[in-house]
N, C-alpha and C positions, 0 to 999 in steps of 0.2 A: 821214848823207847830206848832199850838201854844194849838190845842185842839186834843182828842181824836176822834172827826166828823173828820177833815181835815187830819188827820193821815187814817181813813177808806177810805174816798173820796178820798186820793192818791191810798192808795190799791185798789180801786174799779177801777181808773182809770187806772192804772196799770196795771190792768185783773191778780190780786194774790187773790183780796177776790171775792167771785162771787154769794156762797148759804146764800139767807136770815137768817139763822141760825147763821153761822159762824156771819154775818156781826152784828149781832143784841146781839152776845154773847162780841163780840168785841165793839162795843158800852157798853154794863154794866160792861166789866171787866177794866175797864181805867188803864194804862199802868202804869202810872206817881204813883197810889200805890204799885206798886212795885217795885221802884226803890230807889235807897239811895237819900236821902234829897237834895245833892249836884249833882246828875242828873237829875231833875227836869225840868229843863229847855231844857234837851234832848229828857226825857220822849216820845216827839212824834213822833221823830227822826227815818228813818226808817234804825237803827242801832242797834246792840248787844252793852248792856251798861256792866258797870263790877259792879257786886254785889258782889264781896268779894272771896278773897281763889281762886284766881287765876277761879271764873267762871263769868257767864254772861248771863242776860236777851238774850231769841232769839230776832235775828231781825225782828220784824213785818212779814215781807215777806215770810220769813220761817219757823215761826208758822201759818199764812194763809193756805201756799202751805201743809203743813204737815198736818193741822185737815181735807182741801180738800183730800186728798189720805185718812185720816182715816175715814170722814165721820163718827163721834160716832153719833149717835139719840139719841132719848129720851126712857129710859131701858138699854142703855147699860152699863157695866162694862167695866172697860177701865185703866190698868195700869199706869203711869207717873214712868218711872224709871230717875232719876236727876231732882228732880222737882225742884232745885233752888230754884229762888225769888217765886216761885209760880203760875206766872202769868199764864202761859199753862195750871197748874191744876184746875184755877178756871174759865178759859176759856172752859175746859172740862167739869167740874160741870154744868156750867151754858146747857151745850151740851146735858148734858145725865138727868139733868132734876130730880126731887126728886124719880123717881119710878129707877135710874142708881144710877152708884156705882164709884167714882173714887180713885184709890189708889195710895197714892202717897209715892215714896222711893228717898232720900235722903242721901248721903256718910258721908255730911259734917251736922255735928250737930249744930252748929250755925245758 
């Protein structure tokens, strides 16, 4: 897969992305910025990449299946504990919308 549409359009077809929400937060958060420079080309991949200190981008599939079971709206408050690369956090942002709240907690300081 070579964009972030065709990476959804698998998920969609796949039956892991399903709520106009999710699918529409996953279109504006594109994957490929947050990953290191040198997995770029994986970016669309529906695979867990490695960001550094022994962690890792989820895999598509299982940030999908995981915000479907949380279902955050718009107002909610919504912890991220291991936010990593970030990607999940700003996919929750984009979720809960400027009147919600997301926090996010991190181990590793880099």
């Amino acid at each position: 897969m070579k964009s972030m549409q065709e990476l959804v359009d698998f998920l969609i077809d796949a039956g892991y992305l399903h709520a106009p929400g999710i699918i529409n937060a996953f279109l504006k958060m594109d994957r490929v910025n947050f990953v290191y420079p040198g997995d770029r080309h994986r970016a669309y991949c529906d695979m867990p990449l490695h960001i550094g200190k022994g962690q890792t981008i989820s895999q598509p599939r299982v940030v999908a299946f995981m915000l479907h079971l949380l279902q955050p709206g718009e107002g909610h408050r919504v912890l991220d504990v291991g936010s990593g690369s970030g990607w999940t956090t700003a996919l929750l942002a984009e979720l809960v919308g400027e009147k919600g709240r997301v926090y996010a907690v991190e181990r590793i300081k880099s």
